[in-house]
C-alpha positions as CSV (number, residue, x, y, z in Angstrom):
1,X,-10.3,7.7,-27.5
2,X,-7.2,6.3,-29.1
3,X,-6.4,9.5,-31.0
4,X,-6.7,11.4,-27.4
5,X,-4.3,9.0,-26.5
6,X,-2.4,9.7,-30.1
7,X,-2.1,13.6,-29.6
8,X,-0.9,13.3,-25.9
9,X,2.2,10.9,-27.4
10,X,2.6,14.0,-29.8
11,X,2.6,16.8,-27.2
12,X,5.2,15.0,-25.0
13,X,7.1,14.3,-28.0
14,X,6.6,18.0,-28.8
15,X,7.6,18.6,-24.9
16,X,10.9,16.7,-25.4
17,X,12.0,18.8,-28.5
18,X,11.8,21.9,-25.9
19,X,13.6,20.2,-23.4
20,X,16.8,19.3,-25.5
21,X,18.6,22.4,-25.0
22,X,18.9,21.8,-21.6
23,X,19.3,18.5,-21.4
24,X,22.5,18.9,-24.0
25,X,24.2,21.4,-21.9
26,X,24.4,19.5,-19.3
27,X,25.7,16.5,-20.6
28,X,27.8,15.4,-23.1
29,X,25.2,12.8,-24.8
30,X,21.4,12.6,-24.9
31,X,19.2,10.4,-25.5
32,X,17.0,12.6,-27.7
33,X,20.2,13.3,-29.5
34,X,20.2,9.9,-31.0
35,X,18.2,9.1,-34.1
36,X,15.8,6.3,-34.0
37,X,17.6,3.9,-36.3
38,X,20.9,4.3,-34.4
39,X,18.5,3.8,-30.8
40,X,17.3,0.5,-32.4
41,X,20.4,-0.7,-33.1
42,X,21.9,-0.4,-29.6
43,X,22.1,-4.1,-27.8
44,X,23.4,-2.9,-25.0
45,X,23.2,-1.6,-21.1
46,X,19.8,-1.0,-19.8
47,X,17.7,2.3,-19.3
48,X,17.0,4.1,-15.8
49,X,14.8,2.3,-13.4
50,X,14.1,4.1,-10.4
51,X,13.7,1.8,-7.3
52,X,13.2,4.2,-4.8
53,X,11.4,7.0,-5.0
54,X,10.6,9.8,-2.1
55,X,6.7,10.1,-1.7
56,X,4.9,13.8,-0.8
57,X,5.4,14.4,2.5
58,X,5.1,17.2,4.8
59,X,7.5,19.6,6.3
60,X,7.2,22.3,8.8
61,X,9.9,25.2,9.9
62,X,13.1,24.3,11.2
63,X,12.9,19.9,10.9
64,X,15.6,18.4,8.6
65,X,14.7,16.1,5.7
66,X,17.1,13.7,3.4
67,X,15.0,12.6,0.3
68,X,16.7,9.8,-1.4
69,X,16.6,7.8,-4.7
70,X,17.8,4.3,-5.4
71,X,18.4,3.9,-9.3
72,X,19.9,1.3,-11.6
73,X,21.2,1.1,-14.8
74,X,23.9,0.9,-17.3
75,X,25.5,3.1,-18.0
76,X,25.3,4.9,-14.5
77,X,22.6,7.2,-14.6
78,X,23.2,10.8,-14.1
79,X,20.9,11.8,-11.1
80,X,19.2,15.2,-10.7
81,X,17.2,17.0,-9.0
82,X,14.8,20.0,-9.5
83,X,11.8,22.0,-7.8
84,X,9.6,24.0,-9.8
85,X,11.2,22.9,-13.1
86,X,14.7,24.8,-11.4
87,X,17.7,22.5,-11.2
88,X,18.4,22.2,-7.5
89,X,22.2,23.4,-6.6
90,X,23.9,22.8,-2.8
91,X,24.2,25.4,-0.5
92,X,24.6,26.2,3.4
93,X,21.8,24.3,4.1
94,X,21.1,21.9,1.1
95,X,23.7,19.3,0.1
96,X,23.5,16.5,-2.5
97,X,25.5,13.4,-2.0
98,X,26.0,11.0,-4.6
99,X,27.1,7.2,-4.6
100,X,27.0,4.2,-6.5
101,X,23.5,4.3,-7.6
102,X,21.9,6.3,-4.9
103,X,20.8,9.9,-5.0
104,X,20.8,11.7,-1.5
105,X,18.9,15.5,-1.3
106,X,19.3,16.7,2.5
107,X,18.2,19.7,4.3
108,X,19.7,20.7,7.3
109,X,16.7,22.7,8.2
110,X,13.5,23.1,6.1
111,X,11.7,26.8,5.6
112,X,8.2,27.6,4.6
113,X,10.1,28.2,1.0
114,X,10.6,24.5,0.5
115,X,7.4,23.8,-0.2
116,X,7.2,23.2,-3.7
117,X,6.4,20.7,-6.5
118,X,9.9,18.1,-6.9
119,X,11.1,16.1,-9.5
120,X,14.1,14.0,-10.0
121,X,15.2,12.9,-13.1
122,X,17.6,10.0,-13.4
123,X,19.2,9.6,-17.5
124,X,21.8,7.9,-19.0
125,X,22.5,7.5,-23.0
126,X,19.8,4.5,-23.5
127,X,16.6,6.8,-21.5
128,X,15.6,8.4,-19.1
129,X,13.6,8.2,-16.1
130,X,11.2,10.8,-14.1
131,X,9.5,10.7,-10.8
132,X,7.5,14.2,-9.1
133,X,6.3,14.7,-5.8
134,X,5.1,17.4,-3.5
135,X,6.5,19.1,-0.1
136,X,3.7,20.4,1.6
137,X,2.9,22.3,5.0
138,X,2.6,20.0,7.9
139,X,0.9,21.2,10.8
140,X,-0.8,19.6,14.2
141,X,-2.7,16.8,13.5
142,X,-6.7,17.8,14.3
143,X,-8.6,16.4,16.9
144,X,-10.1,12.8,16.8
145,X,-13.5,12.8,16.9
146,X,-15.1,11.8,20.4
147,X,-14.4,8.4,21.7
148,X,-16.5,5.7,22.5
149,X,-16.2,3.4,25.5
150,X,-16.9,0.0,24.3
151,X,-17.3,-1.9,27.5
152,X,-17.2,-1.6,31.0
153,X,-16.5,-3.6,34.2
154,X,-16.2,-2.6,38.1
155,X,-12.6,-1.2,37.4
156,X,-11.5,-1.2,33.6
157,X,-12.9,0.4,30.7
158,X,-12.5,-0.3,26.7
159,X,-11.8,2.8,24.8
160,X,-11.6,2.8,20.6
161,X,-11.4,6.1,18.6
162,X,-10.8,6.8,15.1
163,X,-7.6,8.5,13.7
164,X,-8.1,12.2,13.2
165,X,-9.6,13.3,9.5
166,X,-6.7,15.7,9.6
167,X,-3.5,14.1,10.1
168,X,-1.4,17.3,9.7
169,X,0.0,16.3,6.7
170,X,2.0,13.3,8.1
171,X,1.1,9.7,9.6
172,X,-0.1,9.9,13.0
173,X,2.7,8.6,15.2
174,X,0.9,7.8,18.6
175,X,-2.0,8.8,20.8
176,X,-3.2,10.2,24.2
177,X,-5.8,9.1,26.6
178,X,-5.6,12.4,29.0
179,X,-3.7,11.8,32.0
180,X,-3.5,8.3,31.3
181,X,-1.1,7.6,28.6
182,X,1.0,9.2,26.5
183,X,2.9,6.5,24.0
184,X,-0.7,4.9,22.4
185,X,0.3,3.2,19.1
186,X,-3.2,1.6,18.2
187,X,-6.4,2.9,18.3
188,X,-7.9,1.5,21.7
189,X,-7.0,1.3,25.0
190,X,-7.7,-0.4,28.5
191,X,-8.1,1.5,30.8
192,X,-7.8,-0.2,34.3
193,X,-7.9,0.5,38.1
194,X,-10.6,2.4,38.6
195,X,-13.1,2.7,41.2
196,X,-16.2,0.4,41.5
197,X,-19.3,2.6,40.7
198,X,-17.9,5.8,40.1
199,X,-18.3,8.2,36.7
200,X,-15.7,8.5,34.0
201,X,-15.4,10.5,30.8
202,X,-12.1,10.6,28.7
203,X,-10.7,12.4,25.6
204,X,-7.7,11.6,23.5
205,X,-5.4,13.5,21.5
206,X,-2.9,11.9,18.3
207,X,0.2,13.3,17.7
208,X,2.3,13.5,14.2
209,X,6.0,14.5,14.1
210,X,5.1,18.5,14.0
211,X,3.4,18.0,17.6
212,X,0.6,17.0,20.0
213,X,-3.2,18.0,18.4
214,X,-6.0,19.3,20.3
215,X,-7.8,16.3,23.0
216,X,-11.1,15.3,21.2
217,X,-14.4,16.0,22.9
218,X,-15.5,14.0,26.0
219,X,-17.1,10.1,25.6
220,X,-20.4,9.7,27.3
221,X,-20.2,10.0,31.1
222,X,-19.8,6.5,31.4
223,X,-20.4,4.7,35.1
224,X,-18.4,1.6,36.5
225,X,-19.9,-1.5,38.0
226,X,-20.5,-2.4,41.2
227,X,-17.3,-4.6,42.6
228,X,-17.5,-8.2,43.1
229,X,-19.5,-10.0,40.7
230,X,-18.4,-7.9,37.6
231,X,-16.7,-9.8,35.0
232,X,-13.3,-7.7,33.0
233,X,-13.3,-6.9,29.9
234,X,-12.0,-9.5,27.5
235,X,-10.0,-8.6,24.9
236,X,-8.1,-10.3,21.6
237,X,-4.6,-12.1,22.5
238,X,-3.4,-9.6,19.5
239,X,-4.9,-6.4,21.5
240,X,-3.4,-7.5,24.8
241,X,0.0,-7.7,23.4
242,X,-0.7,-4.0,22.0
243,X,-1.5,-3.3,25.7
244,X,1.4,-4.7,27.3
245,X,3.6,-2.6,25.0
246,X,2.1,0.5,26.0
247,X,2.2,-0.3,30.0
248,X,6.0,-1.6,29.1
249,X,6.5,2.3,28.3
250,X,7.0,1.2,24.6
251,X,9.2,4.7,23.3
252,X,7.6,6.1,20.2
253,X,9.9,7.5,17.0
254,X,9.4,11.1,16.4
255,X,9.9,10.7,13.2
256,X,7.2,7.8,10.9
257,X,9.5,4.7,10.3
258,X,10.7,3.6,7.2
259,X,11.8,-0.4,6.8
260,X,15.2,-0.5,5.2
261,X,15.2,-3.1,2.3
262,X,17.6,-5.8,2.1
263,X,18.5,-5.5,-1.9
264,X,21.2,-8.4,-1.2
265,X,18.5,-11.1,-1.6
266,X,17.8,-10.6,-4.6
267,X,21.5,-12.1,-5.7
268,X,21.4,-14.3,-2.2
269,X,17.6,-15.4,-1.9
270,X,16.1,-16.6,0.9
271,X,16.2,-19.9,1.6
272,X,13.1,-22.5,2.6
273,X,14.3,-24.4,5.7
274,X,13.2,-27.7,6.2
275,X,13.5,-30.9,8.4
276,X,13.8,-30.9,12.7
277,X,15.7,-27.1,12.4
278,X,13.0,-25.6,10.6
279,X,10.4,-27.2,13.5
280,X,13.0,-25.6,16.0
281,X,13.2,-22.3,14.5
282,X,9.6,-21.9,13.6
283,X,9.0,-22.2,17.6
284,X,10.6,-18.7,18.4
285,X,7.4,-17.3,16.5
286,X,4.1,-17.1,18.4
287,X,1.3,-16.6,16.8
288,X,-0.9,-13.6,18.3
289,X,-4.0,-13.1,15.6
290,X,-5.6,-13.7,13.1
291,X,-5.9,-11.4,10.3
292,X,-7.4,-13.3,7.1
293,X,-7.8,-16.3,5.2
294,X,-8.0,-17.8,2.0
295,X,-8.3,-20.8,0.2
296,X,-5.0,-22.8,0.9
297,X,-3.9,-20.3,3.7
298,X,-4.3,-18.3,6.9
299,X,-2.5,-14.6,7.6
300,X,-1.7,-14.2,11.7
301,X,0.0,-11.4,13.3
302,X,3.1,-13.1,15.2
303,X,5.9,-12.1,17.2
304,X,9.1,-13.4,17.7
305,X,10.3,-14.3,21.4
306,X,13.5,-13.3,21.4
307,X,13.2,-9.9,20.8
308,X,9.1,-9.1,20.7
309,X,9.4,-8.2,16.9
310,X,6.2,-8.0,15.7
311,X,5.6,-9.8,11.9
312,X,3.1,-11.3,9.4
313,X,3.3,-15.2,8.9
314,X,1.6,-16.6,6.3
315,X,0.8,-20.1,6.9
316,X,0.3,-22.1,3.7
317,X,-0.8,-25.6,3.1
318,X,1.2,-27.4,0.8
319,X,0.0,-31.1,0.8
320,X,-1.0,-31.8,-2.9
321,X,-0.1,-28.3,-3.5
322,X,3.4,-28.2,-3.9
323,X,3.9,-27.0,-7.3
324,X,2.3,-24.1,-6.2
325,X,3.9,-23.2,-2.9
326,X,7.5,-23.1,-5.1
327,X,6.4,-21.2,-7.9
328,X,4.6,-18.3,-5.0
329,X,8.3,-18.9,-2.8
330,X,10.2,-18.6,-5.8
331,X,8.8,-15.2,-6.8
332,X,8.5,-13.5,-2.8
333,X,12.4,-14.8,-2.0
334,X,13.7,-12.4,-4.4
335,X,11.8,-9.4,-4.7
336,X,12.6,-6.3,-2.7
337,X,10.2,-3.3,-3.5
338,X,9.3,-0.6,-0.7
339,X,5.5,-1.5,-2.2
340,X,5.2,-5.1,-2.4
341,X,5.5,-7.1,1.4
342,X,8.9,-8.3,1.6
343,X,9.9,-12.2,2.3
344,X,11.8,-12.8,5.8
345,X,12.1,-16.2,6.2
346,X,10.6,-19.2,4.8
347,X,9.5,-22.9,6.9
348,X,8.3,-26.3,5.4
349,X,7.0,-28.1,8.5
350,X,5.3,-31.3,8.3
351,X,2.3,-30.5,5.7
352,X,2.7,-26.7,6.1
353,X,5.0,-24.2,4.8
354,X,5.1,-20.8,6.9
355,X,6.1,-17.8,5.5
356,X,7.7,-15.0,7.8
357,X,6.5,-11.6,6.5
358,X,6.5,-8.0,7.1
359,X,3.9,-6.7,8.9
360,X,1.4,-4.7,7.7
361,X,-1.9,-2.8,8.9
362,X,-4.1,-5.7,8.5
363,X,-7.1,-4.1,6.3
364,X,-7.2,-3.4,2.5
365,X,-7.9,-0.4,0.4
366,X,-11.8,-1.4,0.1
367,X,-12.7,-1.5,3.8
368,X,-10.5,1.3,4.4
369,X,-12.4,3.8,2.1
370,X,-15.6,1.8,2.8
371,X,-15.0,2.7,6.8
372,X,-14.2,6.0,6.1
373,X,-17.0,8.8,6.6
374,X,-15.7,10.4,3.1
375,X,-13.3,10.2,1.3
376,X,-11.5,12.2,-1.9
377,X,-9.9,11.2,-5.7
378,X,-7.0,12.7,-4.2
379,X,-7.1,9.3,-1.8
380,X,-7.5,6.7,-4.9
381,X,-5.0,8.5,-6.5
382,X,-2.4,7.3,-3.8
383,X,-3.1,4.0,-3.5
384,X,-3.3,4.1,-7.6
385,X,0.1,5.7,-8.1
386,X,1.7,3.0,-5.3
387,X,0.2,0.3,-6.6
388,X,1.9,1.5,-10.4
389,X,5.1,1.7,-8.8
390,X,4.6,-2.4,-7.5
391,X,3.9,-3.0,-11.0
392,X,6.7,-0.9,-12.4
393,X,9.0,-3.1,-9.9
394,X,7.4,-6.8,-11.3
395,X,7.3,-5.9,-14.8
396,X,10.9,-4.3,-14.4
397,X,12.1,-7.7,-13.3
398,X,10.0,-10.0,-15.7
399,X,6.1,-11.0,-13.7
400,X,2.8,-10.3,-13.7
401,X,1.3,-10.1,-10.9
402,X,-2.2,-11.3,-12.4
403,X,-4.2,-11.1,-9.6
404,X,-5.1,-7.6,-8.7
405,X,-8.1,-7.4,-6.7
406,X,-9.1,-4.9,-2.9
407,X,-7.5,-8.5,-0.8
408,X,-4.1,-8.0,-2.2
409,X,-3.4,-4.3,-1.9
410,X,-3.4,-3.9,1.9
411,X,-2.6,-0.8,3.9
412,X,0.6,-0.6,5.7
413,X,-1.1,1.3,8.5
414,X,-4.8,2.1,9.1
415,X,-3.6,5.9,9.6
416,X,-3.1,7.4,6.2
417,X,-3.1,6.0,2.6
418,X,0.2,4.0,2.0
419,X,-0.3,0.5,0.6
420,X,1.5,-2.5,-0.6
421,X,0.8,-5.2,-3.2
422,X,0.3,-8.9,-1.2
423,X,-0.1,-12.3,-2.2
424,X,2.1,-12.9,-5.7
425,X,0.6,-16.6,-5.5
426,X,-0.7,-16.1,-9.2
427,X,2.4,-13.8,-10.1
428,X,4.0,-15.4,-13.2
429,X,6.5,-14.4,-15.6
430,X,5.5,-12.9,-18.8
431,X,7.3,-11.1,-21.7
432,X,6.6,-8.1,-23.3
433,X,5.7,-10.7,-27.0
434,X,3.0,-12.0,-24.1
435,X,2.9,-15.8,-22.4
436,X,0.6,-18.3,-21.7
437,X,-0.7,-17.9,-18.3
438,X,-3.3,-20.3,-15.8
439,X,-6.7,-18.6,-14.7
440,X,-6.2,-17.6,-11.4
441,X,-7.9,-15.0,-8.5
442,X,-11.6,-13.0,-9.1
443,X,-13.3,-13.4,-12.1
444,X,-14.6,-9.6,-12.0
445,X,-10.7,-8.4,-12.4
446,X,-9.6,-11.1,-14.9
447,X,-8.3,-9.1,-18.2
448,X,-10.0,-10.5,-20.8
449,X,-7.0,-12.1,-22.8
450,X,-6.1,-14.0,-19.9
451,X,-10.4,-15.1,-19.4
452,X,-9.8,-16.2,-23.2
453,X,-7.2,-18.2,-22.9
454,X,-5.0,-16.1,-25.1
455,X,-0.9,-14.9,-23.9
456,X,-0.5,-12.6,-21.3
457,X,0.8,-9.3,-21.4
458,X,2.1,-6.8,-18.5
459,X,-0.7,-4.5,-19.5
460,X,-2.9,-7.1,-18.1
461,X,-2.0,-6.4,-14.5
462,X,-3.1,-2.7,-15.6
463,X,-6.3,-4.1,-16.7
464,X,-6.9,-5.1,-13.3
465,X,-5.6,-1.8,-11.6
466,X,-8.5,-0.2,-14.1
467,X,-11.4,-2.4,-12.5
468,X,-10.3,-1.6,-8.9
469,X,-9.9,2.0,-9.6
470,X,-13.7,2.1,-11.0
471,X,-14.8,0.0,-7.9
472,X,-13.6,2.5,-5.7
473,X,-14.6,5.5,-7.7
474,X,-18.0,4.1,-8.3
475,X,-19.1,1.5,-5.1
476,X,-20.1,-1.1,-7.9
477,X,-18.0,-3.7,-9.6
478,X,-17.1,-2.5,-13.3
479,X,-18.5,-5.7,-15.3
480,X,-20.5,-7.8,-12.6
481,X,-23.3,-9.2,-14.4
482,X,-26.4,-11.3,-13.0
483,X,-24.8,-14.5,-13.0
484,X,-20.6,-15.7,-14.2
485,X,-21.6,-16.1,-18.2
486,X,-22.8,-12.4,-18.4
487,X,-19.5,-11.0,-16.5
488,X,-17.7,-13.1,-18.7
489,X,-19.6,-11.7,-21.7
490,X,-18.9,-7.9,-20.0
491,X,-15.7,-8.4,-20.4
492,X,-14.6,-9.7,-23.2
493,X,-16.9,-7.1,-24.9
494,X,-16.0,-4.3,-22.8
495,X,-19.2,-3.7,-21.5
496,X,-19.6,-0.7,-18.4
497,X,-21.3,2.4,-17.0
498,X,-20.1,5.5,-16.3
499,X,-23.4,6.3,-15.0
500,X,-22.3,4.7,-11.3
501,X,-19.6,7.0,-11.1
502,X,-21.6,10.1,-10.4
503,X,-21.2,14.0,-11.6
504,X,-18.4,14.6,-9.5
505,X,-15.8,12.6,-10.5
506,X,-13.3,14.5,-12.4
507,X,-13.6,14.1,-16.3
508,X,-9.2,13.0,-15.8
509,X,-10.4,10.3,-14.2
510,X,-12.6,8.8,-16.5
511,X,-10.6,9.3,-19.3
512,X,-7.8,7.7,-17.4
513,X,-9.9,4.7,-17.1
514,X,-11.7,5.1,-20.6
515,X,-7.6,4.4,-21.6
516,X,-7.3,1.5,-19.6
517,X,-10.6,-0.3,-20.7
518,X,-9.4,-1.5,-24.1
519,X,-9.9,-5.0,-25.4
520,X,-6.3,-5.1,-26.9
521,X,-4.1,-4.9,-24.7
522,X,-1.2,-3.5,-27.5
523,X,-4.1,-0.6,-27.0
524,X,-3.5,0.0,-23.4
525,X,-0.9,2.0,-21.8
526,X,2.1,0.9,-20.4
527,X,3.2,1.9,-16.3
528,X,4.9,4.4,-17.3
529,X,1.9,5.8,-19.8
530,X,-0.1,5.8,-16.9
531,X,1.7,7.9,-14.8
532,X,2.1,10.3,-17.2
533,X,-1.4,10.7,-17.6
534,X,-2.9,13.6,-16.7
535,X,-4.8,12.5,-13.8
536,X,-2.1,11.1,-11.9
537,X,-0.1,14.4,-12.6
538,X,1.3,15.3,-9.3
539,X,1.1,19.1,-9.4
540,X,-1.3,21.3,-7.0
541,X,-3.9,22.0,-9.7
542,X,-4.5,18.5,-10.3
543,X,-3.9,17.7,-6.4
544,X,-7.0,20.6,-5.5
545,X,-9.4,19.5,-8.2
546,X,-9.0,15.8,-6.8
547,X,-9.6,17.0,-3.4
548,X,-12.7,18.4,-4.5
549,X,-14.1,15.4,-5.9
550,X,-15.8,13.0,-2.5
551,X,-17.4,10.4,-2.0
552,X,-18.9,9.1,1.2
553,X,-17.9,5.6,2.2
554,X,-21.3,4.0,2.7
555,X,-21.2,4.0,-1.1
556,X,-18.6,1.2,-0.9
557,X,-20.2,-0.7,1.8
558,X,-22.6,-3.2,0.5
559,X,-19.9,-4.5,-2.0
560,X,-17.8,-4.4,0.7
561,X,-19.6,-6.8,2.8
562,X,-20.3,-8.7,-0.5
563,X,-17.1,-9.3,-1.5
564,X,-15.7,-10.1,1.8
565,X,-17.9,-12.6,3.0
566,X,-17.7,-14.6,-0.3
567,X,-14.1,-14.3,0.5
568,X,-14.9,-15.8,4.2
569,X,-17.3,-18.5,2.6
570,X,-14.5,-19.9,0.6
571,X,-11.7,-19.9,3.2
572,X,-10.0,-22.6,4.5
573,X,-11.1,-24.6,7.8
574,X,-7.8,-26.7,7.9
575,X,-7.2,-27.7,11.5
576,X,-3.4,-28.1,10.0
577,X,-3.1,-24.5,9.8
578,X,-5.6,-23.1,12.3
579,X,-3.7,-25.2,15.0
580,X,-0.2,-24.5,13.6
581,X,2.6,-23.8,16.2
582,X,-0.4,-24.5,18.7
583,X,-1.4,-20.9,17.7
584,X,-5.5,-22.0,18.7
585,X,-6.4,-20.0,16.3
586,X,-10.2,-19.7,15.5
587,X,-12.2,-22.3,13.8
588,X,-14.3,-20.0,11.9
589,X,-14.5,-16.4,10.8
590,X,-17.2,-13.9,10.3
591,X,-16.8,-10.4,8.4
592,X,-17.1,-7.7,11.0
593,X,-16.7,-4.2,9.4
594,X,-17.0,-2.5,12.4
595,X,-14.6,-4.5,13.9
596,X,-12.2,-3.6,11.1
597,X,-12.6,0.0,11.0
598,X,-11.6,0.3,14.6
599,X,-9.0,-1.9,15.3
C-alpha cells in the first residue's frame, strides 16, 4: 500500500509540471518555480489557508448566488476561480469582488449552464491552496412519506413525519400541515381545536428555496375522543416552545441561513464571567431541554429572554475539575471555524461553569445514518470531507482534537448532511515533531501512539476519522475485541476486517482507509493528503459511483444502541447541573432512537 500511496505523490507531482505554464503566465512568481533548496531556506510569511470554503449546493434558473472564500496568508494570496478547469472571467451577469483576504464570485441570475464542477485556488510565492465543489440542479423537494399521528385527545392531535428522501438538492426550509400551517420548522406538530369524536386525516408538504413539494399521502383516518374526561396531549417544554413559534407566525428565510462568524475573537477572546454579574447574566437564559450528557456535563437547548434566541448551553461541573474546565475554555474562546460549534459566552457560577453555544440539530452522524431507511457513500463522504476541514482549521492553528468519536460530530440540522465537530474537552496542542498527550475519550478511536504512551501527532486525529469512517461504512466497530486487552492488542497491531464492509463499497473507499490504518503515523496522510485522495475527489464520476454504493441503516443500529447507552450509563446524575438555573431538568435518561429520529 505505501507504494500506491508513493506513485499517487508522483502523478500529482507529474500533474504540477503540466500546470506550470499556466500558473507562470499569470503571475509573476510561482511556487513551482522555486527549487527545493531555495524553498527550504525561506523563514518567512506563511502559505494559503483557506478558512472558508463554499460547499455544493444547488441552483435552479433565474435565483442569484454569491460564493465566497475567506483566505489568509502572507504574502496575500492571489485568489481565483475556475469551472471545469476554465479560469472564470466577469461579465453582465458574473462579477468577482476582491478585498482584504476575501474572495467574492456572484451571479446576478443563475442558468441551467452554471452547473458545473468549481474550484478555487488561492496561491501566493510560499504554496498554494485548492478547494472543488459542485453546482447542481435543484428542484422541488419530494414528498414526505405519510405521517403518523402520535396521540390523540378530544380536540388535539400529535403529528411527526420524517423529512423527505429527496430534498431537492437544498435543506428543507419549513413544512406544511394542509390547511393548517404553512411556516413548520420542526418535524411535528399539534394540531388543536378540533371536534370531540369526529375523523381526521392529514398530509404535509416541505418546502426548499426552489418551492413547495408535493403533500405526502394521507395518515390513518384517525378519530378524536369523546369530550370531557379526555386528557391533552403532553408534550416536551422544548417542543412547546417550537409550537409557540409556529402559532406566533414565526416568518421563515427563503433562502437556508448561514451563521456569520465573529473572526475578532480570535485576537479579543471571550471572556469567562464570574462572581454576582455572571449569576445575573446567566438568568436571561432559560433552559428548555435536554439534549445529552456526559461524564462532568449536561447539553440543554436554551433560549434567551430578551429576544427568544434559541442556543446550546453546555453546563459543566468544575468542582475538583478546574484544570480541565480552563484548558477546554481556553481552546473554544478562540476558535472560529464554520465546522466546529462556536463559543458565545462563558459563566462560572458557584460550582458550575456554563457555556453559551451555538445551537445545533441535537443528533450525531451515527443515529442519523442509523435512523435513516438507507443511506449512500456519497452521505459519509460529507460528513468525512466536513469533518477534514475541522481538522484542517485545529491543526492550522496548533491542536489536536484527540477525541474523535459519532458524540462529537453532531449534525447542524436533522434535514440534510452538514455537521460540526463538538466537545474539544480533550483538544490539546501538538506539533508537527509530535507531543506528549493524556489518554482521553473511547478506547475503540484512540490512535495507537497515543494508547502507547508515545507523542502525539496531528495524523492522530486522522486515525480517529479512519475508525469512524469504517463504523459507518461497515455497522461494526473497526478493532472492538471481546473484552479492553484484545482492542487494545487490535490496535496497536492493526488488526481489522474488510469482510464487514460488504461487496458494495467502492474499492476508493477502502483504499482510502487501507491509507489511513497505518501504525506509524509519519506513514499516514496529512489533511490535505486526504482530500486529495481519490475517493473524496469531488467530481460527478466519483459523486455517481458513491451514490451507487447503500447501505440500509438497520446495519448501524445495534451499535448504535450499544454505544449510546454505555454513553447514558456513564453520565452524570449531578443535581448541581440537572437543577442549574432551576432548569428541572430530568434526573435520568434513557436512549430512545425512535425518539431521536423524529424529533
Amino acid at each position: 500500500m505505501d507504494e500506491e500511496v508513493d506513485d499517487e505523490r508522483k502523478k500529482r507531482t507529474a500533474l504540477d509540471k503540466y500546470t506550470v505554464g499556466f500558473i507562470r503566465g499569470r503571475m509573476e512568481t510561482c511556487s513551482l518555480d522555486v527549487p527545493k533548496r531555495v524553498k527550504q531556506e525561506v523563514t518567512f510569511g506563511t502559505p494559503p489557508f483557506l478558512r472558508e470554503k463554499p460547499d455544493t449546493c444547488a441552483i435552479t434558473t433565474g435565483c442569484p448566488l454569491t460564493l465566497s472564500v475567506l483566505v489568509t496568508g502572507d504574502p496575500e494570496p492571489l485568489v481565483q476561480w475556475f469551472k471545469n478547469d476554465i479560469i472564470l472571467g466577469e461579465s453582465a451577469r458574473v462579477t468577482l469582488n476582491t478585498s482584504p483576504g476575501r474572495s467574492t464570485l456572484t451571479y446576478s441570475e443563475c442558468l441551467d449552464y452554471d452547473v458545473g464542477l468549481y474550484k478555487v485556488v488561492a496561491r501566493n510565492q510560499l504554496g498554494q491552496a485548492t478547494h472543488r465543489f459542485r453546482l447542481v440542479q435543484g428542484h422541488i423537494p419530494g414528498p414526505c412519506d405519510s405521517p403518523e399521528v402520535s396521540e390523540v385527545s378530544d380536540t388535539e392531535a400529535l403529528i411527526r413525519w420524517k423529512n423527505p428522501i429527496d430534498d431537492g438538492g437544498s435543506q428543507i426550509l419549513c413544512y406544511s400541515v394542509q390547511t393548517l400551517a404553512e411556516n413548520i420548522d420542526h418535524e411535528f406538530y399539534l394540531v388543536k381545536t378540533l371536534v370531540a369524536e369526529s375523523v381526521y386525516q392529514f398530509r404535509v408538504a416541505a418546502k426548499n428555496f426552489v418551492g413547495w413539494g408535493d403533500f405526502s399521502a394521507s395518515t390513518a383516518a384517525i378519530k378524536t375522543l369523546p369530550s370531557g374526561g379526555a386528557t391533552k396531549v403532553q408534550i416536551s417544554r422544548g417542543m412547546q416552545f417550537l409550537q409557540r413559534l409556529t402559532e406566533g407566525g414565526k416568518i421563515v428565510s427563503p433562502w437556508p441561513e448561514k451563521r456569520e462568524l465573529d473572526y475578532s475573537k480570535e485576537k479579543e477572546p471571550v471572556k469567562l464571567k464570574t462572581g454576582d454579574s455572571a449569576q445575573l447574566q446567566v438568568r436571561k437564559y432559560s433552559m428548555v431541554s435536554e439534549i445529552s450528557r456526559g461524564k462532568f456535563s449536561v447539553i440543554a437547548k436554551c433560549v434567551r429572554l430578551d429576544d427568544r434566541r434559541q442556543f446550546v448551553a453546555k453546563i459543566l461541573q468544575h468542582k475538583d475539575r478546574e484544570y480541565a474546565v480552563k484548558e477546554e475554555f481556553e481552546v473554544l474562546r478562540t476558535v472560529r471555524h464554520e465546522r466546529i460549534a462556536q463559543l458565545y459566552e462563558s459563566y462560572s457560577v458557584n460550582n458550575v461553569t456554563v457555556f453559551v453555544m451555538e445551537p445545533l440539530g441535537g443528533i450525531d452522524i451515527l443515529t442519523y445514518l442509523a435512523c435513516q431507511y438507507e443511506y449512500t457513500e456519497q452521505n459519509i463522504f460529507t460528513m468525512v470531507t466536513q469533518v477534514l476541514d475541522a481538522l484542517s482549521y485545529l491543526h492550522w492553528r496548533g491542536y489536536c482534537h484527540l477525541d474523535i468519536q459519532p458524540d462529537n460530530i453532531v449534525l447542524t440540522t436533522t434535514r440534510r448532511c452538514d455537521v460540526k465537530l463538538v466537545d474539544l474537552g480533550s483538544a490539546q496542542k501538538v506539533s508537527k515533531l509530535g507531543s506528549t498527550v493524556p489518554i482521553n475519550g473511547l478506547l475503540d478511536y484512540i490512535a495507537p501512539e497515543v494508547l502507547s504512551d508515545q507523542h502525539a501527532f496531528p495524523n492522530s486525529d486522522i486515525w480517529s476519522l479512519g475508525v469512524v469512517t469504517y463504523l459507518l461504512l461497515s455497522g461494526v466497530s473497526a478493532f472492538k475485541g471481546d473484552d479492553e486487552d484484545e482492542t487494545k492488542e487490535n490496535i496497536q497491531f492493526v488488526r481489522y476486517r474488510f469482510e464487514h464492509l460488504g461487496s458494495n463499497t467502492t474499492q476508493e473507499a477502502i483504499r482510502f482507509l487501507m491509507l489511513i490504518f497505518k501504525r506509524d503515523p509519519s506513514k499516514r496522510p496529512t489533511v490535505e493528503e486526504c482530500r486529495e485522495h481519490r475517493w473524496l475527489t469531488e467530481n460527478d464520476f466519483m459523486s455517481k459511483k458513491r451514490e451507487r454504493a447503500n447501505f440500509y441503516g438497520s446495519r448501524l443500529r445495534e451499535y448504535d444502541l450499544a454505544y449510546h447507552r454505555a454513553r447514558v450509563a456513564s453520565a452524570t446524575k449531578s443535581s448541581d447541573l440537572l437543577n442549574f438555573n432551576n432548569a428541572d431538568l430530568p434526573k435520568a435518561i434513557t436512549y430512545d432512537q425512535e425518539m431521536l429520529c423524529t424529533v
